[in-house]
DOROFI-961673 format. One record per residue (C-alpha): residue in three letters; x, y, z. Coordinates in steps of 0.5 Angstrom, whole numbers, always signed. Example, Ala and Ser with C-alpha at 12.3 -4.5 7.8 and 13.67 -1.06 7.14 Angstrom:
% DOROFI-961673
code,east,north,up
ALA,+25,-9,+16
SER,+27,-2,+14
END
This chain:
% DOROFI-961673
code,east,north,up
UNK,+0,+0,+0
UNK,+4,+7,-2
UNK,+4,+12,+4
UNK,+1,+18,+4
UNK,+7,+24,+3
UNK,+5,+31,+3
UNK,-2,+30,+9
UNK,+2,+37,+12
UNK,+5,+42,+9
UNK,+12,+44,+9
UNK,+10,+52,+11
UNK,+5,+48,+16
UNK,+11,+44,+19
UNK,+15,+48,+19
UNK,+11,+54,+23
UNK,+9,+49,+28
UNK,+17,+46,+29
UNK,+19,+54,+29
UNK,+13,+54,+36
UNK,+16,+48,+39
UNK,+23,+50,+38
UNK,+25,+44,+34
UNK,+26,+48,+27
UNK,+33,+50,+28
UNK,+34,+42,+30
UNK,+30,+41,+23
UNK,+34,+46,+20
UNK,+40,+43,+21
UNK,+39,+36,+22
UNK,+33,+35,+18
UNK,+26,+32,+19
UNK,+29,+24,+21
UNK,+32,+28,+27
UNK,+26,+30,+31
UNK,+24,+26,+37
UNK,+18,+21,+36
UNK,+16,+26,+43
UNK,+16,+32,+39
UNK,+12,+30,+32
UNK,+7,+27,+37
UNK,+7,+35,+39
UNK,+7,+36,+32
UNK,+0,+32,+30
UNK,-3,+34,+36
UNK,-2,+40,+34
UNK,-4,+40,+27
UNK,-10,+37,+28
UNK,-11,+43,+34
UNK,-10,+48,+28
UNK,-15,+44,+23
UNK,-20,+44,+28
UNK,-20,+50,+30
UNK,-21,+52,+22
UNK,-26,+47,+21
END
């Protein structure tokens, strides 16, 4: 079964690694970087903003 790429924009990411702290992380290591904990805050909060939208 192909993965679903691109759920999530990369403005969108990005704009919620930069409000965790985890963007300069990102920036210079890459998105593999980011622990298990932080993406989890990621999600958490991408669906906190869809909800919000919706």
């Amino acid at each position: 079964m192909a993965r679903n790429k691109g759920l999530m924009s990369e403005n969108l990411k990005e704009e919620i690694a930069k409000e965790l702290g985890v963007y300069e992380q990102v920036k210079h290591e890459g998105w593999g970087s980011v622990s298990s904990k932080d993406c989890g805050s990621m999600v958490a909060k991408a669906i906190e903003i869809a909800n919000r939208k919706a």
